[in-house]
DRENTI-879416 format. One record per residue (C-alpha): residue number from 1; residue in one letter; chain; x, y, z. Coordinates in steps of 0.05 Angstrom, whole numbers, plus 32768, in hexadecimal, padded with zeros to 4 digits. Last residue first. Example, Ala and Ser with C-alpha at 12.3 -4.5 7.8 and 13.67 -1.06 7.14 Angstrom:
// residues 2
> 2;s;A;8111;7FEB;808F
> 1;a;A;80F6;7FA6;809C
//
This chain:
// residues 394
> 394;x;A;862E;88EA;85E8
> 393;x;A;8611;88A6;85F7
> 392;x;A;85EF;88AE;863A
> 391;x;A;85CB;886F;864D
> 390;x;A;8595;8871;868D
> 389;x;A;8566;8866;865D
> 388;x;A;857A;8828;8645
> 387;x;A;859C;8819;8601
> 386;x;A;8590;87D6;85E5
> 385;x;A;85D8;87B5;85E1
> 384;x;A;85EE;877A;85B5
> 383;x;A;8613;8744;85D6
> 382;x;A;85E7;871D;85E6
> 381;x;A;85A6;8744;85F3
> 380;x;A;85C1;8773;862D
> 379;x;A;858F;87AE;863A
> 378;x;A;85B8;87F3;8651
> 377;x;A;85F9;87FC;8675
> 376;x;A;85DE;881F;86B6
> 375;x;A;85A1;880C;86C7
> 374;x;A;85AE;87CC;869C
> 373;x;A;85E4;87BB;86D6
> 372;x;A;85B7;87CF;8710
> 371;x;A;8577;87A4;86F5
> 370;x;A;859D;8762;86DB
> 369;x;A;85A4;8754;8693
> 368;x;A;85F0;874D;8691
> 367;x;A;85F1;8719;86D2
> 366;x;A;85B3;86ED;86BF
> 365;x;A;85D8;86E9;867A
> 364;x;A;8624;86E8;868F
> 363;x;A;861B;86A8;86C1
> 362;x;A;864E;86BF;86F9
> 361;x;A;867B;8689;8707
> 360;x;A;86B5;86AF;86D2
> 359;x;A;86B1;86F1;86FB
> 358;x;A;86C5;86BF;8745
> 357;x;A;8691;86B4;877D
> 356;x;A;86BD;868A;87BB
> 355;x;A;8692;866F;87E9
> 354;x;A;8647;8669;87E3
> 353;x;A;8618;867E;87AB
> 352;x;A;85C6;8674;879F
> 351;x;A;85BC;86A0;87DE
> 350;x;A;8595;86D5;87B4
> 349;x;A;85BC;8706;87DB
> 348;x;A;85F7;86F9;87B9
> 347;x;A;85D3;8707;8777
> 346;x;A;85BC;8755;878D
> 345;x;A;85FB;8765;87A6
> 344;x;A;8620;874F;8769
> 343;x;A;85F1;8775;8740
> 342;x;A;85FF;87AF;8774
> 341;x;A;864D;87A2;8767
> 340;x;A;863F;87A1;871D
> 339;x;A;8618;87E4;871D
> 338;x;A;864C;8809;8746
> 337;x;A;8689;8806;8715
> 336;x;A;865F;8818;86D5
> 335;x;A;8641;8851;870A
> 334;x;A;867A;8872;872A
> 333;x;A;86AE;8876;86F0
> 332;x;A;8679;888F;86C0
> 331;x;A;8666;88C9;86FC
> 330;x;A;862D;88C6;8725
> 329;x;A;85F3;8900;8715
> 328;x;A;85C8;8904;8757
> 327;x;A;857B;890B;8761
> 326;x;A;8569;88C1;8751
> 325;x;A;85A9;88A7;871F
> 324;x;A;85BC;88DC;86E7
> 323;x;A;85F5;88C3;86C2
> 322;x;A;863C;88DA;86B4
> 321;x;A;8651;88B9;8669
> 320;x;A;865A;8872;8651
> 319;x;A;866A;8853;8610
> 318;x;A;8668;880C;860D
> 317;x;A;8687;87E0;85D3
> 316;x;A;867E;878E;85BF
> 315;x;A;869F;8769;8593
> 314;x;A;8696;8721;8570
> 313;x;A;86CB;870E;8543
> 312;x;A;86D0;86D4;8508
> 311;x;A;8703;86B7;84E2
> 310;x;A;86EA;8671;84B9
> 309;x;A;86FE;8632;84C9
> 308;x;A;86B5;8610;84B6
> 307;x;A;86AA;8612;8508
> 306;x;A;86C1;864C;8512
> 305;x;A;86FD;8665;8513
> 304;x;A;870A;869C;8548
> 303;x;A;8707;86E0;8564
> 302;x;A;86E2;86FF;85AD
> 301;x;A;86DD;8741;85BB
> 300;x;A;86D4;8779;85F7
> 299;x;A;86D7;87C4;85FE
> 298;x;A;86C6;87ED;8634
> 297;x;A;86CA;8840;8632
> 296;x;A;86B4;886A;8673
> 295;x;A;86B5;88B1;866B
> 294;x;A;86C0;88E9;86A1
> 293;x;A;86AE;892C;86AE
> 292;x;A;86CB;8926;86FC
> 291;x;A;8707;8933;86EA
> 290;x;A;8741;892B;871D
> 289;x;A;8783;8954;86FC
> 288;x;A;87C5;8933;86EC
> 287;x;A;8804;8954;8704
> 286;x;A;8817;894B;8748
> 285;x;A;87E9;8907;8750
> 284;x;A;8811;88EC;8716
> 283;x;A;884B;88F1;8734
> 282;x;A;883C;88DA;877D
> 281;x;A;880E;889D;8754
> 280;x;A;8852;888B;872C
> 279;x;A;887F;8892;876C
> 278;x;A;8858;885B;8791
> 277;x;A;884E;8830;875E
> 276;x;A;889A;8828;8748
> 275;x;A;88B4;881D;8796
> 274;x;A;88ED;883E;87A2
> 273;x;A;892E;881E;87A8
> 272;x;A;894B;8848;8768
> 271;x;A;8920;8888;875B
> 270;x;A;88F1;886D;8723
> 269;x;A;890E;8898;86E0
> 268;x;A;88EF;8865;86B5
> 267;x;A;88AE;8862;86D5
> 266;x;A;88A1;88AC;86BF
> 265;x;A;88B4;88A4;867D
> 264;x;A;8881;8863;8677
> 263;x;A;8844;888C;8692
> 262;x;A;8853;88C4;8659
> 261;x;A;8857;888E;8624
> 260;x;A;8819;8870;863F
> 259;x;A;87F5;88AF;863D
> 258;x;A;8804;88C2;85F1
> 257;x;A;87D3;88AA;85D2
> 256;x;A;878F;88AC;85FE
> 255;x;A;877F;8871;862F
> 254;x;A;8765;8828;8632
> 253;x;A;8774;87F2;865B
> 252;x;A;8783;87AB;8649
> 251;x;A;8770;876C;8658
> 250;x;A;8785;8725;863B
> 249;x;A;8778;86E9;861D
> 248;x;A;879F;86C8;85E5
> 247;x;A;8794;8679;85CC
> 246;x;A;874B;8671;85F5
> 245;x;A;8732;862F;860F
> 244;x;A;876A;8613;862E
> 243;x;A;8767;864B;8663
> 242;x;A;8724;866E;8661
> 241;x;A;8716;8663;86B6
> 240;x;A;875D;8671;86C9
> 239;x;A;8770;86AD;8699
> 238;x;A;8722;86BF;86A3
> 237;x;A;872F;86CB;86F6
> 236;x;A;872B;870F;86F6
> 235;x;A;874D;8733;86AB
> 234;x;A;874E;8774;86C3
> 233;x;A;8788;876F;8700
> 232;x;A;87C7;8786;86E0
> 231;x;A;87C3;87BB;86A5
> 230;x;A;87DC;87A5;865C
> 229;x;A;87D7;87DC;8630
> 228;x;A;87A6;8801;85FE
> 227;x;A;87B0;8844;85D0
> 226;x;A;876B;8864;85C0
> 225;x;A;8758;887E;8574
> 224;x;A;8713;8895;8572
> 223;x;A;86E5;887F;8539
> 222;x;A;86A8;8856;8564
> 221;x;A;86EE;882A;8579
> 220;x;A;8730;8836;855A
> 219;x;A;8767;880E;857A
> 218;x;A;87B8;8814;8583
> 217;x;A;87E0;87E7;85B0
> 216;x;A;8816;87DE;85E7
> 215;x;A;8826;879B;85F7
> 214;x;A;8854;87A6;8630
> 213;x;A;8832;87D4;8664
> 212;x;A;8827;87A4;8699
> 211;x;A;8855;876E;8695
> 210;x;A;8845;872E;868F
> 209;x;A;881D;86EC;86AB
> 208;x;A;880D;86B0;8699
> 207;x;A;87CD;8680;868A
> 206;x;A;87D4;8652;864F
> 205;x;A;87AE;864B;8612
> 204;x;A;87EB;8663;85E5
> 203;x;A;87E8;86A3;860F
> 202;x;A;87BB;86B0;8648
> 201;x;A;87B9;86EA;866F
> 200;x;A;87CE;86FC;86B5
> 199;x;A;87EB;8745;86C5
> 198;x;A;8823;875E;86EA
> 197;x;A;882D;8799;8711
> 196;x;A;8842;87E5;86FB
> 195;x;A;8808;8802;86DC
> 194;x;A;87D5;87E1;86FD
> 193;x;A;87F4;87FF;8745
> 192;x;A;87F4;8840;8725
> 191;x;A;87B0;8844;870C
> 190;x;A;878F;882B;875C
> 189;x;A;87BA;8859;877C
> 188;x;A;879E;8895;874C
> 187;x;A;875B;8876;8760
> 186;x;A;8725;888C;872B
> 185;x;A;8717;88BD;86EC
> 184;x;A;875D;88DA;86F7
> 183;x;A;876E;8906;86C0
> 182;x;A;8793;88EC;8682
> 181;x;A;87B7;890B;863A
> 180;x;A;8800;8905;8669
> 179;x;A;8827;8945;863D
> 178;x;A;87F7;8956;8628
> 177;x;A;87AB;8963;8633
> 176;x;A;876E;8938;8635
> 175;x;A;8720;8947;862D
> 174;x;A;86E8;891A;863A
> 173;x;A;8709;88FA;8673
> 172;x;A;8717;88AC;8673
> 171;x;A;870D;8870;8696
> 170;x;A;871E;883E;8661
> 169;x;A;8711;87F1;865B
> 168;x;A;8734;87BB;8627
> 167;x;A;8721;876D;862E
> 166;x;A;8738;8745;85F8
> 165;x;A;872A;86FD;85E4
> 164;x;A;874F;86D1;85B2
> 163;x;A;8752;869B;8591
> 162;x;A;8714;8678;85A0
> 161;x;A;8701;8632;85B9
> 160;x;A;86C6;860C;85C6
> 159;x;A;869E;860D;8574
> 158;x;A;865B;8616;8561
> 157;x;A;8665;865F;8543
> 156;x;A;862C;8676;8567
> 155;x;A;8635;864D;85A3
> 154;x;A;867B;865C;85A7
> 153;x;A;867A;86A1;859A
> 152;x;A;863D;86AC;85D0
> 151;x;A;8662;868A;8603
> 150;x;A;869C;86B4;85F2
> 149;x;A;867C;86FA;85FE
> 148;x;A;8659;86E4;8636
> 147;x;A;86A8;86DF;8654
> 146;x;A;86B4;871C;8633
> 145;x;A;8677;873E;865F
> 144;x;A;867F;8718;869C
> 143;x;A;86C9;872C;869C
> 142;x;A;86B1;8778;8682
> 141;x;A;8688;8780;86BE
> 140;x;A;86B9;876A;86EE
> 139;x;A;8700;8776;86EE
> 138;x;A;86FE;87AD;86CF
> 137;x;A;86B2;87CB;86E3
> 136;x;A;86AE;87B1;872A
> 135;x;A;86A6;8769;8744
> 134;x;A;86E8;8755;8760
> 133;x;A;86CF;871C;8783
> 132;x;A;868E;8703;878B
> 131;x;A;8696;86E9;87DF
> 130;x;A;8651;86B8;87EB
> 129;x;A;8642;86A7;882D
> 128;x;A;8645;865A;8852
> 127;x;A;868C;8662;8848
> 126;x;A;86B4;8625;8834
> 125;x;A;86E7;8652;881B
> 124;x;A;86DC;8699;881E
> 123;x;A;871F;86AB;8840
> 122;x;A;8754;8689;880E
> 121;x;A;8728;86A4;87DC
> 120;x;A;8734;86EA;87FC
> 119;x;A;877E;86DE;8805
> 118;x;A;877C;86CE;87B5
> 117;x;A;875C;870D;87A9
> 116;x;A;8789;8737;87D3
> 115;x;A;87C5;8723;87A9
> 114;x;A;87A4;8730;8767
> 113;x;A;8791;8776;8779
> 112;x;A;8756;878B;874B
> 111;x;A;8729;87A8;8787
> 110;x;A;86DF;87A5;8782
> 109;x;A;86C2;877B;87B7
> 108;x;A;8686;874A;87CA
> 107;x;A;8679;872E;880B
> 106;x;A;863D;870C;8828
> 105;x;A;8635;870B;8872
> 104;x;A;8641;86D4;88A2
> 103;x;A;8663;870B;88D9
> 102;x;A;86A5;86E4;88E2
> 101;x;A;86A8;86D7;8898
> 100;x;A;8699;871F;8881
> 99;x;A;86C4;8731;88B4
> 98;x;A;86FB;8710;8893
> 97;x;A;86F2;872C;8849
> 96;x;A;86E9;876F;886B
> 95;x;A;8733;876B;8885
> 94;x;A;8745;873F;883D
> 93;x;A;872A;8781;8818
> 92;x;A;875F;87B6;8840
> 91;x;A;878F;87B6;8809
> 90;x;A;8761;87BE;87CD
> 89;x;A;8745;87F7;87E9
> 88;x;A;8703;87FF;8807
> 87;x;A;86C6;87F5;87E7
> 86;x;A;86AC;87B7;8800
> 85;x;A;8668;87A7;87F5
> 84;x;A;8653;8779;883A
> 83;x;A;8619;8750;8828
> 82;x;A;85DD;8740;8866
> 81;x;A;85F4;8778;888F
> 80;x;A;85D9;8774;88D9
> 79;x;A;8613;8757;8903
> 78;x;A;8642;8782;88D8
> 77;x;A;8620;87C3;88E2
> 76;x;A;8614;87BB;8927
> 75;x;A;866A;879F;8937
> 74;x;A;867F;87E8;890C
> 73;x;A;8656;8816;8933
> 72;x;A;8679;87F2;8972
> 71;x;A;86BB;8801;8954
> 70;x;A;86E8;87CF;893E
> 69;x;A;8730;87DD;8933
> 68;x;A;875B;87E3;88FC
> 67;x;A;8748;880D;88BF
> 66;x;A;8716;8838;88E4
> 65;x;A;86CB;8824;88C9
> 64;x;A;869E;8862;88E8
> 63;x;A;8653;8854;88DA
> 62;x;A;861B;886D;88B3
> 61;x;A;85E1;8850;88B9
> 60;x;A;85A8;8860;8877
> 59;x;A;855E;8847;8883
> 58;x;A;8533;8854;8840
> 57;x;A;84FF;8877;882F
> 56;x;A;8500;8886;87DE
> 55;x;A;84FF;88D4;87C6
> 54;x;A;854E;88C3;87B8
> 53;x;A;858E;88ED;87B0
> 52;x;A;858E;8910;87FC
> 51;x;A;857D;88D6;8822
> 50;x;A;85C5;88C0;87F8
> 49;x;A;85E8;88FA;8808
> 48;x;A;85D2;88F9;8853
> 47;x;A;85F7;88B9;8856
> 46;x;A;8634;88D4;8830
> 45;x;A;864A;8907;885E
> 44;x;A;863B;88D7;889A
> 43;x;A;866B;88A9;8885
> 42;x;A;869F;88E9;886C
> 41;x;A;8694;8902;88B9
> 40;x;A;8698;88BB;88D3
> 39;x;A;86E2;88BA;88BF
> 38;x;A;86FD;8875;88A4
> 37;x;A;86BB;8867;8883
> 36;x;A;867F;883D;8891
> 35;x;A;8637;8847;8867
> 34;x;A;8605;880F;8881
> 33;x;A;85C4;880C;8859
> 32;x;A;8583;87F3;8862
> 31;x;A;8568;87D8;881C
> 30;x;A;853D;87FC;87E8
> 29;x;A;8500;87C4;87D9
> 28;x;A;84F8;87BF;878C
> 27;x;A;853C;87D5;8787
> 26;x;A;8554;8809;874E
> 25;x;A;855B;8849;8777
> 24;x;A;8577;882F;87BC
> 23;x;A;85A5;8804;87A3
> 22;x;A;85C2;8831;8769
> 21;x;A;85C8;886C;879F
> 20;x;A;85EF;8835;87D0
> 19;x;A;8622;8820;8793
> 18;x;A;8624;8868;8782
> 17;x;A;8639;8889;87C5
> 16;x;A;866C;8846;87DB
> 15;x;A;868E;8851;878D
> 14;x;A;869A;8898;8799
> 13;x;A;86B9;888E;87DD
> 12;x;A;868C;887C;881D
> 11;x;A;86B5;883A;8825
> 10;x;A;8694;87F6;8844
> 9;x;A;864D;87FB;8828
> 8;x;A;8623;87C6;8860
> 7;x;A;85E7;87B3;883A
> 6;x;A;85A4;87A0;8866
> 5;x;A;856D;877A;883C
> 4;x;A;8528;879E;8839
> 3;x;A;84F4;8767;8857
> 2;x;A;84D0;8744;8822
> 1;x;A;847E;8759;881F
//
């Protein structure tokens, strides 16, 4: 029988809970866990909360992980892990990034910063681990997903180029109210720094970048009207990998009508010399709620000629709702940005990958039909979805 596998979980946030729960729930052998925070009492917190939501045995460590030094909890849990899943946020990633190098572990992260991403890859190369980077829900799941998107539209329609590809993703409550229509579903830093930075697209089969929140757009999907924007950080590494091969990429996130309106008041009347992100999230924390009935909405599509010049789209929409997972309900939020970072978990430890992992190196199949993604999202059969148990359409 294989030996259980020992994950270190850096972060005991939302993401840290259902990342381990979806670990020890939907492996054939439930791995040893490490759960590190900045305070041992939240570490601790969440350890018993995960003996608590599973009749499985498993071994669970917290640890205290300070944001600095390194505590002798901290050098055990590093020397044992096998992958490191870092949870922390986006700023701290190159920190774990480094001690995953020191330690020889396998890395895989979340975070959407661009800036942090390229020190990672800096980092990771020539490592004899792998490092899958920015392997959440957006960017992640839906970069494997448009990308497998595209390599279905070409084969189908026998043809190597497409015109253009869109990513769109929404964490959203079930209920809005004026005069913002949003409640935080996630990291209020983490929505105000996507606001306000760039993003990287392709236009005219080049990569580039503009500003978030300048191509503003209306779309109906399942018969709901949503507004969609340009975010920074969605689109990974497809701008690079899809350049020359697609006219018009890009990624944008979805909300009600009437929140980006709101969002671009408030950046107008910026106090001069302060910084734009900063002020946003201290606003938005003042007056928008946390809700923790939330709704996760991805969108992707691919359009074209094929090969007899005709105009032809493939599209693909998920739906997702709070779902129960062993003797706990996690949040949309929690698990569609959870399952991909176990998936990743899961294929890192396979040992097939070293250095630098990137969305557009992942092959889309193995990746969309793996056991913690279809636990969440349902059967993929490409590109059309066979709901899975664990799915709750409402």
């Amino acid at each position: 029988m294989s030996q259980p596998k020992n994950v270190l979980i850096a972060g005991a946030g939302g993401i840290g809970q259902a990342v381990a729960l979806l670990l020890t729930e939907f492996s054939e052998i439930p791995p040893n866990l490490f759960i590190g925070n900045r305070t041992m009492e939240k570490a601790e917190r969440v350890a018993n909360w995960i003996k608590l939501g599973t009749s499985k045995s498993l071994e669970v460590t917290a640890f205290h992980l300070p944001p600095e030094e390194m505590t002798d909890g901290m050098r055990r849990a590093f020397e044992a892990a096998d992958v490191i899943l870092d949870c922390l946020p986006g700023r701290l990633a190159p920190r774990m990034a480094r001690l995953a190098r020191e330690y020889h572990s396998h890395y895989a992260n979340l975070t959407e910063y661009v800036n942090e991403t390229h020190q990672i890859e800096e980092i990771a190369r020539e490592a004899d681990t792998g490092f899958l980077l920015q392997t959440g829900l957006a960017p992640g799941f839906v970069n494997v997903m448009a990308n497998g998107l595209f390599q279905r539209f070409c084969k189908k329609h026998e043809v190597d180029k497409a015109a253009y590809v869109a990513m769109k993703v929404g964490g959203l409550t079930r209920h809005a109210t004026s005069p913002h229509y949003y409640g935080f579903t996630w990291s209020p830093a983490g929505v105000a720094t996507e606001y306000v930075k760039d993003t990287y697209c392709i236009r005219d089969f080049e990569k580039t970048t503009v500003p978030a929140l300048s191509e503003r757009e209306r779309i109906i999907i399942n018969g709901i009207t949503y507004e969609a924007d340009l975010t920074s950080g969605g689109s990974a590494d497809l701008p690079d990998a899809l350049a020359g091969k697609v006219k018009r990429l890009d990624y944008k996130t979805l909300r009600y009508p009437g929140h980006y309106e709101w969002v671009t008041k408030q950046l107008s009347i910026t106090p001069s010399g302060q910084d734009k992100a900063e002020y946003l999230q201290q606003h938005m924390e003042a007056v928008i709620p946390r809700v923790e009935d939330d709704l996760v909405l991805i969108y992707a599509s691919v359009e074209g000629k094929d090969k007899e010049g005709r105009w032809q789209k493939t599209e693909h929409t998920y739906n997702l709702h709070p779902q129960p997972v062993g003797r706990h309900v996690l949040r949309a939020m929690q698990a569609t940005t959870a399952a991909p970072l176990a998936e990743a978990a899961a294929l890192l430890m396979e040992g097939k990958h070293k250095g630098v992992v990137l969305q557009s190196h992942i092959d889309p199949e193995a990746f969309l039909k793996g056991r913690y993604v279809t636990a969440v999202y349902g059967k993929w059969n490409g590109g059309e979805v066979i709901p899975g148990v664990m799915i709750h359409n409402k």
